[in-house]
PDBQT receptor file of N, H, CA, C and O in Angstrom, charges set to zero:
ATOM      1  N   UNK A   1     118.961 107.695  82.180  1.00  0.00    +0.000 N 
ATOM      2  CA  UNK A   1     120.097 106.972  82.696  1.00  0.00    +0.000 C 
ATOM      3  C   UNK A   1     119.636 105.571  83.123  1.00  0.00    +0.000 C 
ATOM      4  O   UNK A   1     118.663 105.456  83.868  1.00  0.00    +0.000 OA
ATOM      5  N   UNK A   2     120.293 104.531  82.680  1.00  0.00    +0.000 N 
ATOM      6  H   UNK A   2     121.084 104.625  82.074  1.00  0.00    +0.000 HD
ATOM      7  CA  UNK A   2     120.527 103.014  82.995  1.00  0.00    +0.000 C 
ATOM      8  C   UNK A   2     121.132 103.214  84.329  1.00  0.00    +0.000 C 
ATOM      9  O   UNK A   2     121.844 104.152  84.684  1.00  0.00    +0.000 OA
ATOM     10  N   UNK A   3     120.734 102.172  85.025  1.00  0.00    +0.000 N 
ATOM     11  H   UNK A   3     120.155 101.410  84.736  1.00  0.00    +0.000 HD
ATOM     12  CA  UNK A   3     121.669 101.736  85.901  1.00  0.00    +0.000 C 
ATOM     13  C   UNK A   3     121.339 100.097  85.955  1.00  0.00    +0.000 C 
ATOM     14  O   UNK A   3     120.214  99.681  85.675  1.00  0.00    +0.000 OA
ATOM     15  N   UNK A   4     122.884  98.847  86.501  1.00  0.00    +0.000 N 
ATOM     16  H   UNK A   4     123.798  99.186  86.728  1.00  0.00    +0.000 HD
ATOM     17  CA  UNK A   4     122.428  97.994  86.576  1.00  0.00    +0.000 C 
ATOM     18  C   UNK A   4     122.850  97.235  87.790  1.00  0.00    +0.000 C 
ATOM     19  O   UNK A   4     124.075  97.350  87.828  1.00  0.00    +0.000 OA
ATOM     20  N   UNK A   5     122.419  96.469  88.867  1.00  0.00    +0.000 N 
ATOM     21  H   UNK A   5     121.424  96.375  88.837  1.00  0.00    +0.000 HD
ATOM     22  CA  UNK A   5     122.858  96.094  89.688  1.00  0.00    +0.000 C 
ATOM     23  C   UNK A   5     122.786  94.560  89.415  1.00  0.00    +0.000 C 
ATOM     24  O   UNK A   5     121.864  93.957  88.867  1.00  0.00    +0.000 OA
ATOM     25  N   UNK A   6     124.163  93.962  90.003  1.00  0.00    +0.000 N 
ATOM     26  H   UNK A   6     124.912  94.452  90.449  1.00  0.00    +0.000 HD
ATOM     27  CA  UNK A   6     124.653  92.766  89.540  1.00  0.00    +0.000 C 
ATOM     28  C   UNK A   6     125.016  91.982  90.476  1.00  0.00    +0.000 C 
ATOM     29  O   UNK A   6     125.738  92.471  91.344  1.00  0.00    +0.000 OA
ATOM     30  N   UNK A   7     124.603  90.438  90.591  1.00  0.00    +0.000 N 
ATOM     31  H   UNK A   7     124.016  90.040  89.886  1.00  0.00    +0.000 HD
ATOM     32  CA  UNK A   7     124.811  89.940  91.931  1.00  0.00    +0.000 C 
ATOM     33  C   UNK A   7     125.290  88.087  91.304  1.00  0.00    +0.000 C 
ATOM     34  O   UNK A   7     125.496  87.879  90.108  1.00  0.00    +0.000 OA
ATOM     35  N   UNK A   8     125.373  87.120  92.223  1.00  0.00    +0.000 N 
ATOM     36  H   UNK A   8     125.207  87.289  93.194  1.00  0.00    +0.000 HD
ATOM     37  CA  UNK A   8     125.866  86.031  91.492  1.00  0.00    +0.000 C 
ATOM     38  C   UNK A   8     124.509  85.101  92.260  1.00  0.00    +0.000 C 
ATOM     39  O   UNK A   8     124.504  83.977  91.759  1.00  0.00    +0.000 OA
ATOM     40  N   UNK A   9     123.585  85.231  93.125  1.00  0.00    +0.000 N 
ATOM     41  H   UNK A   9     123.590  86.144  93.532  1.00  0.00    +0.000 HD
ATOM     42  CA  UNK A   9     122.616  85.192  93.232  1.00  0.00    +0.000 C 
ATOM     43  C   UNK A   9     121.330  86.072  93.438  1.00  0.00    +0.000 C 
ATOM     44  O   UNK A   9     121.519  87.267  93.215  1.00  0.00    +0.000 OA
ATOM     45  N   UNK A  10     119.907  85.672  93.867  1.00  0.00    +0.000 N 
ATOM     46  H   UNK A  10     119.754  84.701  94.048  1.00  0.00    +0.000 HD
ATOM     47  CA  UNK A  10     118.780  87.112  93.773  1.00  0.00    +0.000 C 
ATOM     48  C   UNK A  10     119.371  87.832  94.965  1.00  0.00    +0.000 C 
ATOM     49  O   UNK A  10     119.253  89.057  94.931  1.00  0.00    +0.000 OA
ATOM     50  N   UNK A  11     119.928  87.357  95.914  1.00  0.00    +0.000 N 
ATOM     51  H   UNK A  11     120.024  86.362  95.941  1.00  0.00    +0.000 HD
ATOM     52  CA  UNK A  11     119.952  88.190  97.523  1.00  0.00    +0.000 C 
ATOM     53  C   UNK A  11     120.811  89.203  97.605  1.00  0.00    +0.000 C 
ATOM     54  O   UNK A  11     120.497  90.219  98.226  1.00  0.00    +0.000 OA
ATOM     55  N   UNK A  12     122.544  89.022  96.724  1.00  0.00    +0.000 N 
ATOM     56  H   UNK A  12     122.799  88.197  96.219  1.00  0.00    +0.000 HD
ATOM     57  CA  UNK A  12     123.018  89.800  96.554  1.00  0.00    +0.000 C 
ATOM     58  C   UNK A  12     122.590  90.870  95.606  1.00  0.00    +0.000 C 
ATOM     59  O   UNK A  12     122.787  92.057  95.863  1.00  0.00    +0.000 OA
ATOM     60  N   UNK A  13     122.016  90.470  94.530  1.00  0.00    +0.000 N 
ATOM     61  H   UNK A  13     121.855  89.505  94.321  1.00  0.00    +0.000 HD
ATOM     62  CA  UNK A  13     121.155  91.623  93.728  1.00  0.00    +0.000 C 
ATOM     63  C   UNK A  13     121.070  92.807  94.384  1.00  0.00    +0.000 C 
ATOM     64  O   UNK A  13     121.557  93.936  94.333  1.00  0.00    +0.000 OA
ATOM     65  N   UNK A  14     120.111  92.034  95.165  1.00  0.00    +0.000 N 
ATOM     66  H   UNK A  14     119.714  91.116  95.207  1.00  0.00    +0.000 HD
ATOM     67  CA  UNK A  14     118.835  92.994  95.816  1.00  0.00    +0.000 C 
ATOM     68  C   UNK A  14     119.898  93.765  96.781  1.00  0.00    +0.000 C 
ATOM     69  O   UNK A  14     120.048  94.982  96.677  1.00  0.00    +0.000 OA
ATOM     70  N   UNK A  15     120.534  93.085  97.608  1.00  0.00    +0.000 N 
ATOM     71  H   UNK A  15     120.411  92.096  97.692  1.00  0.00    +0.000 HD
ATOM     72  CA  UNK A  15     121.433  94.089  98.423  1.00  0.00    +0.000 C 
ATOM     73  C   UNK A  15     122.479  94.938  97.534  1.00  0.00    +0.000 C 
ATOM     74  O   UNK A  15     122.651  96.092  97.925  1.00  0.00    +0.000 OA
ATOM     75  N   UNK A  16     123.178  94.544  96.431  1.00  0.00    +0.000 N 
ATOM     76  H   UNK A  16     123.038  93.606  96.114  1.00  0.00    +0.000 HD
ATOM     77  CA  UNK A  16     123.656  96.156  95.969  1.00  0.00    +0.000 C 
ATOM     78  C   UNK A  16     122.347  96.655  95.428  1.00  0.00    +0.000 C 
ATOM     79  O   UNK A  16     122.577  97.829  95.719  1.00  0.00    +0.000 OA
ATOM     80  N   UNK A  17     120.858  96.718  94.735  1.00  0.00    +0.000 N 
ATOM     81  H   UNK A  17     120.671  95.764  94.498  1.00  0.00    +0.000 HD
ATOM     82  CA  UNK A  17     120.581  97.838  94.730  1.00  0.00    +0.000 C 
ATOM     83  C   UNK A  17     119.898  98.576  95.846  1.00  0.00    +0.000 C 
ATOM     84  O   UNK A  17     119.384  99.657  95.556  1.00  0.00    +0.000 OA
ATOM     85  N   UNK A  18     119.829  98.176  96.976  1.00  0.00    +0.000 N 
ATOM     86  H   UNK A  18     120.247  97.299  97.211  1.00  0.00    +0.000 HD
ATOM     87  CA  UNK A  18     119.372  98.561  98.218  1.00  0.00    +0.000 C 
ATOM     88  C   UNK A  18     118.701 100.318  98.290  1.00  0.00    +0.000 C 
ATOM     89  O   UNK A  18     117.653 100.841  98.671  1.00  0.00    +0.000 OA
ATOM     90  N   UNK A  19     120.056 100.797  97.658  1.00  0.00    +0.000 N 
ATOM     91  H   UNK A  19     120.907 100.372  97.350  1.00  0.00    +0.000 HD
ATOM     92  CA  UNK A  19     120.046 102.342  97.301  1.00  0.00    +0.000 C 
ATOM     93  C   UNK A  19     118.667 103.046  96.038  1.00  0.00    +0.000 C 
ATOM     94  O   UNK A  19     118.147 104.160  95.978  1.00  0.00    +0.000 OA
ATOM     95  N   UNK A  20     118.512 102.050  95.368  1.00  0.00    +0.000 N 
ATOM     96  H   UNK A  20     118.935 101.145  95.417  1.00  0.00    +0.000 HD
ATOM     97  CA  UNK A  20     117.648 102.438  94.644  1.00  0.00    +0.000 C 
ATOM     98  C   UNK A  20     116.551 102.172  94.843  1.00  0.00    +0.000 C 
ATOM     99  O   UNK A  20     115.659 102.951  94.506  1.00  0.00    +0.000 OA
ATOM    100  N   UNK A  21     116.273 100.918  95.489  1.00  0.00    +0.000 N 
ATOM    101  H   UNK A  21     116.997 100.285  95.763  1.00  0.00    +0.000 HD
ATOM    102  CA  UNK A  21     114.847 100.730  95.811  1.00  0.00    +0.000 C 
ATOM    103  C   UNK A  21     114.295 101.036  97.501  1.00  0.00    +0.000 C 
ATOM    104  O   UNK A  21     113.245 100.902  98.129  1.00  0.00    +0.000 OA
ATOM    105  N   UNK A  22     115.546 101.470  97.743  1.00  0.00    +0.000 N 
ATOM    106  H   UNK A  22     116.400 101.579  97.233  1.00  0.00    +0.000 HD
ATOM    107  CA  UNK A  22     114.910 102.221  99.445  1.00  0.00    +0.000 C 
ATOM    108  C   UNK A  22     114.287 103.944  98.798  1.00  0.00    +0.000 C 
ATOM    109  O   UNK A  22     113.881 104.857  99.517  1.00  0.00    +0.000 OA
ATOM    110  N   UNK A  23     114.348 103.954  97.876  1.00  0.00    +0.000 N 
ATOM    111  H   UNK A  23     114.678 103.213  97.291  1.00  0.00    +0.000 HD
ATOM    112  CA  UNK A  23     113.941 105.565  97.318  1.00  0.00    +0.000 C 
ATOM    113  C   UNK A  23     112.434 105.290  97.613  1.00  0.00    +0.000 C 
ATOM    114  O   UNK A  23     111.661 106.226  97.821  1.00  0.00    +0.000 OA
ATOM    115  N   UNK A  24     112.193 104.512  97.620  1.00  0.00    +0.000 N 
ATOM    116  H   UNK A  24     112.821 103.752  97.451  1.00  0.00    +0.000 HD
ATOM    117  CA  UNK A  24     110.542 104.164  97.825  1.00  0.00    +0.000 C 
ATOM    118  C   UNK A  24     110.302 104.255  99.328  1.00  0.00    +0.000 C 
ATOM    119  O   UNK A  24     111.013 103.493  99.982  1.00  0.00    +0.000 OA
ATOM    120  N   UNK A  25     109.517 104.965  99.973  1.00  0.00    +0.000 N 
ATOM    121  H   UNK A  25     108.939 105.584  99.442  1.00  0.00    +0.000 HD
ATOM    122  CA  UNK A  25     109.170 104.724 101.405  1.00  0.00    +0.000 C 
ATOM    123  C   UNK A  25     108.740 103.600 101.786  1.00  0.00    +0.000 C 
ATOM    124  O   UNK A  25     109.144 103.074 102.824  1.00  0.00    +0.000 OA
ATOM    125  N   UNK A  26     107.551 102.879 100.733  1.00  0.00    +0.000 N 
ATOM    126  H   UNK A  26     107.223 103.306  99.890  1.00  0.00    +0.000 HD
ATOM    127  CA  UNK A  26     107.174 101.362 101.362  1.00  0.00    +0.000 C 
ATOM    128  C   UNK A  26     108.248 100.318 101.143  1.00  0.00    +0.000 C 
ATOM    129  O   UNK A  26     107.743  99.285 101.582  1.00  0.00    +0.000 OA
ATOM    130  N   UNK A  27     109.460 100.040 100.698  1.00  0.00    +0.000 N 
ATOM    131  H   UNK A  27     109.870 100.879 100.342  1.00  0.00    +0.000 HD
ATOM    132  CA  UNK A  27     110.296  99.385 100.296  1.00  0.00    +0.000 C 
ATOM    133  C   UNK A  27     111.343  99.396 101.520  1.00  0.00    +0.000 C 
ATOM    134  O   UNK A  27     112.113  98.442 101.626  1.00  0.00    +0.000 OA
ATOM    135  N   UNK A  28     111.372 100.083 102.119  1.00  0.00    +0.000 N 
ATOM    136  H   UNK A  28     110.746 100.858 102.032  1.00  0.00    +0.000 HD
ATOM    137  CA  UNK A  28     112.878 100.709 102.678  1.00  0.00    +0.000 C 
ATOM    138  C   UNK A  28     112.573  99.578 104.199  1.00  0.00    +0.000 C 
ATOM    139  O   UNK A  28     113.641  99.191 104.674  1.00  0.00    +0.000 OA
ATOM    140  N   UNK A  29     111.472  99.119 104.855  1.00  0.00    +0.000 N 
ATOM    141  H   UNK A  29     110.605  99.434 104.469  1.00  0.00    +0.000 HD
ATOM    142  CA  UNK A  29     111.423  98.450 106.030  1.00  0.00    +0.000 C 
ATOM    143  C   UNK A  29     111.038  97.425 105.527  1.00  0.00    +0.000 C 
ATOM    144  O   UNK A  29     110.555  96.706 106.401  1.00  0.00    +0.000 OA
ATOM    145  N   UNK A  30     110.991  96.843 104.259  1.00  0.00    +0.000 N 
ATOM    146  H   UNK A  30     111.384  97.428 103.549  1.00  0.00    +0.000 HD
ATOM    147  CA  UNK A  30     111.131  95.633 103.858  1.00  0.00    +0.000 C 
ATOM    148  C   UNK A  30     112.651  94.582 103.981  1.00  0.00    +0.000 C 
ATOM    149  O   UNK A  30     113.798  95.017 103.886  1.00  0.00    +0.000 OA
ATOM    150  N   UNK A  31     112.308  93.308 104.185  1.00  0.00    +0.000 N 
ATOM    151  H   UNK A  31     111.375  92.955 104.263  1.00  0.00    +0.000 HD
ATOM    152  CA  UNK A  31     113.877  93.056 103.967  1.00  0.00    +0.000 C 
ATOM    153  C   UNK A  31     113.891  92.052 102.275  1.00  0.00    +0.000 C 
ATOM    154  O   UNK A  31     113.069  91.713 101.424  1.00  0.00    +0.000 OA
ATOM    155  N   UNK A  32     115.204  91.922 102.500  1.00  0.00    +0.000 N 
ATOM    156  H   UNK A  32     115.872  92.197 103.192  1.00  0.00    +0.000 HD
ATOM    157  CA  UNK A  32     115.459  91.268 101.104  1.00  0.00    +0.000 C 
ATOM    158  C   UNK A  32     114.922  90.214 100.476  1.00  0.00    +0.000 C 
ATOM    159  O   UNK A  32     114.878  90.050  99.256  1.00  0.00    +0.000 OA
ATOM    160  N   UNK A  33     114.369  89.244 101.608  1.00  0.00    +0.000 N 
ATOM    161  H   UNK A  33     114.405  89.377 102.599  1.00  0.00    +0.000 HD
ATOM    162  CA  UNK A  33     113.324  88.453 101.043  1.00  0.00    +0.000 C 
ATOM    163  C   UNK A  33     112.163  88.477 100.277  1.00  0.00    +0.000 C 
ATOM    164  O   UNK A  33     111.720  87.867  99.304  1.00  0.00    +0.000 OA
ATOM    165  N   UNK A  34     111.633  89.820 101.391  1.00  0.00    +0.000 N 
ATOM    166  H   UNK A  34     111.993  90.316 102.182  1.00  0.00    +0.000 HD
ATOM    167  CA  UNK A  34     110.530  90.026 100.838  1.00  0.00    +0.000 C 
ATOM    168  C   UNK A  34     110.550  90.927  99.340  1.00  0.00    +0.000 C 
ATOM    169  O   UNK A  34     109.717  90.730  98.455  1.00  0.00    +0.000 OA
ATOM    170  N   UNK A  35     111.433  91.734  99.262  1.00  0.00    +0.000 N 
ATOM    171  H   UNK A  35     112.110  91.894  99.980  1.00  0.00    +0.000 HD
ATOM    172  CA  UNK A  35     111.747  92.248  98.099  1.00  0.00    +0.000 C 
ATOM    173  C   UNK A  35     111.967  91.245  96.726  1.00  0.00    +0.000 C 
ATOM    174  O   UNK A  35     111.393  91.491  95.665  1.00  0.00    +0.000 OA
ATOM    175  N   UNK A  36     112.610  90.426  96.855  1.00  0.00    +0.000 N 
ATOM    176  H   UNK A  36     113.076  90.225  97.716  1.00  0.00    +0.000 HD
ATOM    177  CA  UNK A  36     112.781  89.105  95.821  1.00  0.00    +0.000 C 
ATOM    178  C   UNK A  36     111.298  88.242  96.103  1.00  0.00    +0.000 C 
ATOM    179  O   UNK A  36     111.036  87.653  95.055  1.00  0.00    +0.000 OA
ATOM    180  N   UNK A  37     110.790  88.108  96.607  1.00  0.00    +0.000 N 
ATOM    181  H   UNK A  37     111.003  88.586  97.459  1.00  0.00    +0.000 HD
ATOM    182  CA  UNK A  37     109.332  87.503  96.637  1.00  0.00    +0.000 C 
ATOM    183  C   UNK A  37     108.578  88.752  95.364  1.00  0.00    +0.000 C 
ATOM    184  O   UNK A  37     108.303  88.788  94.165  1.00  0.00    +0.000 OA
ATOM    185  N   UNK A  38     108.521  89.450  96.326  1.00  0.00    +0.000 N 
ATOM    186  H   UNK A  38     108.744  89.421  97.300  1.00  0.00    +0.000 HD
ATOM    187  CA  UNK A  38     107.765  91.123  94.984  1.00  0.00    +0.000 C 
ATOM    188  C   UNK A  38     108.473  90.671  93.274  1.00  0.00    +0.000 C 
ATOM    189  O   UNK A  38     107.894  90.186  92.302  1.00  0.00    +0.000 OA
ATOM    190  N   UNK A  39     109.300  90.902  93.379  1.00  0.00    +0.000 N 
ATOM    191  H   UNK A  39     109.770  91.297  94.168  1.00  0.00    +0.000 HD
ATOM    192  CA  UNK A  39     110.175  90.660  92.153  1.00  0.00    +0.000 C 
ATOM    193  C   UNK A  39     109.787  89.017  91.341  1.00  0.00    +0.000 C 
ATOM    194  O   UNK A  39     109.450  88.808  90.175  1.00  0.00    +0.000 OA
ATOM    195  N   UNK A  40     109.931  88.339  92.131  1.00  0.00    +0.000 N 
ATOM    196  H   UNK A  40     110.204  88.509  93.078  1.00  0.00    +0.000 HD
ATOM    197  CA  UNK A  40     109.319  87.314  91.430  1.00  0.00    +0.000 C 
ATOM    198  C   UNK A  40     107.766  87.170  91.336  1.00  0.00    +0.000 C 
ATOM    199  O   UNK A  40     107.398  87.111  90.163  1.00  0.00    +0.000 OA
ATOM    200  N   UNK A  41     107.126  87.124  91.914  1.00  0.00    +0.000 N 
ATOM    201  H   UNK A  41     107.425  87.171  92.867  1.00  0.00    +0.000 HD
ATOM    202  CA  UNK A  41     105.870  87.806  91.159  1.00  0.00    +0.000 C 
ATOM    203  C   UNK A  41     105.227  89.292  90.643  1.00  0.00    +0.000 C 
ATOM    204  O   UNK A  41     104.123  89.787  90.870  1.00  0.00    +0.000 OA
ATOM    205  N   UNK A  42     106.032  89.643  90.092  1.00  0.00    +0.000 N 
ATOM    206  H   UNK A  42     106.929  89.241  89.908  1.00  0.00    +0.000 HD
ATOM    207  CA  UNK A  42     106.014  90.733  89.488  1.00  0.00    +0.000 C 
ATOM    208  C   UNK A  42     104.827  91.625  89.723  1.00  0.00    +0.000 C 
ATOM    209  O   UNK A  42     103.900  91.738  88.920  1.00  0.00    +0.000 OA
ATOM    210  N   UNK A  43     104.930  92.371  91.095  1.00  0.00    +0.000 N 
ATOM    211  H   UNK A  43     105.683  92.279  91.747  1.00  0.00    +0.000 HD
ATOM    212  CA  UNK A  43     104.460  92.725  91.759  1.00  0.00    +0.000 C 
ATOM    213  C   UNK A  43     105.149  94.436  92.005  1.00  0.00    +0.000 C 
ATOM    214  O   UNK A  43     104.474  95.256  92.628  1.00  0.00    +0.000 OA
ATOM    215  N   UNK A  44     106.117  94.700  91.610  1.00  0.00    +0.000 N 
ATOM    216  H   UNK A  44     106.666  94.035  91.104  1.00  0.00    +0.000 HD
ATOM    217  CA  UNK A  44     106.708  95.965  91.532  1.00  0.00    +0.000 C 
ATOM    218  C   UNK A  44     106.822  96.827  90.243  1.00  0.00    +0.000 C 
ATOM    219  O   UNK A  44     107.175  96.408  89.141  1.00  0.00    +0.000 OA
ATOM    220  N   UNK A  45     106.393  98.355  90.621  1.00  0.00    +0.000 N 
ATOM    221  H   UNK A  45     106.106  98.696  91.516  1.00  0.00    +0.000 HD
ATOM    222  CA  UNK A  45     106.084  99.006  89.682  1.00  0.00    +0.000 C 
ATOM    223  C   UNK A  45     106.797  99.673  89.179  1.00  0.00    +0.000 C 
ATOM    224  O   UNK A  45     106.924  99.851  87.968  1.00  0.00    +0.000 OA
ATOM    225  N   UNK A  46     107.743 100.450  90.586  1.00  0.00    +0.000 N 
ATOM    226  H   UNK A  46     107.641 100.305  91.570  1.00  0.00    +0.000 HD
ATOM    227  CA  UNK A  46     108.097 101.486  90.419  1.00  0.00    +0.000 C 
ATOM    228  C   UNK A  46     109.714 101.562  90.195  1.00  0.00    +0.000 C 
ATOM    229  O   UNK A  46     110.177 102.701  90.147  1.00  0.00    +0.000 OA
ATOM    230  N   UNK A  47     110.413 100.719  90.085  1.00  0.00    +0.000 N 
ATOM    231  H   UNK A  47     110.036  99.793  90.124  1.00  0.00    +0.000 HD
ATOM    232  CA  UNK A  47     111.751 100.550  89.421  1.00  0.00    +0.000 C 
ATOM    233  C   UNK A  47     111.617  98.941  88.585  1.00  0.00    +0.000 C 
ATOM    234  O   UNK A  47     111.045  97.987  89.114  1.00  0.00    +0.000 OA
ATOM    235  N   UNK A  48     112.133  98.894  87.483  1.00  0.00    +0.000 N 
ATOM    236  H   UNK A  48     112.598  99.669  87.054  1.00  0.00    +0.000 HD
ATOM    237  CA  UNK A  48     112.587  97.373  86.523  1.00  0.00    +0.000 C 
ATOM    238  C   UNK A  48     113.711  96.321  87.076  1.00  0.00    +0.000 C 
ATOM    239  O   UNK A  48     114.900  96.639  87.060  1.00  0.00    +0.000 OA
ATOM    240  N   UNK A  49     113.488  95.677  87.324  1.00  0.00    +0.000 N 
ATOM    241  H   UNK A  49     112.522  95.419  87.337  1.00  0.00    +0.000 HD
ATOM    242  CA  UNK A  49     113.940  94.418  87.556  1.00  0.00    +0.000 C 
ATOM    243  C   UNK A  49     114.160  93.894  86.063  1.00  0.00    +0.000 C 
ATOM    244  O   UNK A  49     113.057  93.692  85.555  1.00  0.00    +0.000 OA
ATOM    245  N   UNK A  50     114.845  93.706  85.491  1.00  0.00    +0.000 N 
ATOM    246  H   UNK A  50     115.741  93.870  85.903  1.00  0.00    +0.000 HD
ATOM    247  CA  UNK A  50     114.437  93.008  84.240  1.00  0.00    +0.000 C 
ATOM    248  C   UNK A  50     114.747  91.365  84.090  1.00  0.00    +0.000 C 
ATOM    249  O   UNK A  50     114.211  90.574  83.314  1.00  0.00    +0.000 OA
ATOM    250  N   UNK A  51     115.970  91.074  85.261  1.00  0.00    +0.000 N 
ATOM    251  H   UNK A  51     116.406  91.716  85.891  1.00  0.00    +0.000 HD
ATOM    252  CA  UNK A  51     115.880  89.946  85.145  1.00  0.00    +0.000 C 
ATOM    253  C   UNK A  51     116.661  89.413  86.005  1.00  0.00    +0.000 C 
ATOM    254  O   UNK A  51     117.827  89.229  85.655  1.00  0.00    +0.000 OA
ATOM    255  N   UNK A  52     116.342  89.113  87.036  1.00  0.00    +0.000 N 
ATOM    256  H   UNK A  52     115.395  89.262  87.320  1.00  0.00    +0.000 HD
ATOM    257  CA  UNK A  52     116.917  87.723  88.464  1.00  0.00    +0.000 C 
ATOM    258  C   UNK A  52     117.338  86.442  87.649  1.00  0.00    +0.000 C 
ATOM    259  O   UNK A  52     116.614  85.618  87.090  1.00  0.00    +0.000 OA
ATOM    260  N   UNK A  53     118.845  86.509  87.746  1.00  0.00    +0.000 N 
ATOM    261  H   UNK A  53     119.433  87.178  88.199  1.00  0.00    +0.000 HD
ATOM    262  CA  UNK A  53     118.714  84.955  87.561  1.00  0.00    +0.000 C 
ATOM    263  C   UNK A  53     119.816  84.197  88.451  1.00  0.00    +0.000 C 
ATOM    264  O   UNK A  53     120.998  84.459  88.227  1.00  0.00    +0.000 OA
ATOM    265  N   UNK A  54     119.525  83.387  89.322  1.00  0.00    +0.000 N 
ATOM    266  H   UNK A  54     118.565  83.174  89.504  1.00  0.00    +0.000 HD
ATOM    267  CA  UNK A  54     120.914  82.591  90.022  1.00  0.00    +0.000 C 
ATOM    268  C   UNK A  54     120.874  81.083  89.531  1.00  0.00    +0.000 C 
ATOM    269  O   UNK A  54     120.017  80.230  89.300  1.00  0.00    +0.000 OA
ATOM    270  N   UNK A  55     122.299  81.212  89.493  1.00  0.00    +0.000 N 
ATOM    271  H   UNK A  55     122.995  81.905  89.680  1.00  0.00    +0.000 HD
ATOM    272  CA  UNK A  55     122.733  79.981  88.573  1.00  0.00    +0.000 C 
ATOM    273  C   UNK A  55     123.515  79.442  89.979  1.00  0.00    +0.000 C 
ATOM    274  O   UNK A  55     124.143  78.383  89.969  1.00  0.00    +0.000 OA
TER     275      UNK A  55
């Protein structure tokens, strides 16, 4: 199963998939910054990001 979470910049992204990447214990007391920092240096393993983009 796909799933895709969709935002009109990275911050909202990251906050609808909140649900999927709090499945991770080290993720879940992170905040959204730091999660989009990970993501842009491609630094995360364990779910795909495939592609941040804010226009």
């Amino acid at each position: 199963m796909t799933e895709a979470y969709v935002g009109q910049a990275e911050q909202e992204t990251v906050v609808s998939a909140r649900g999927l990447i709090d499945q991770w214990p080290e993720y879940v007391d992170m905040d959204d910054e730091e999660i989009i920092e990970m993501l842009c240096e491609d630094e995360v393993c364990e779910f795909d990001m495939v592609q941040i983009q804010a226009k």
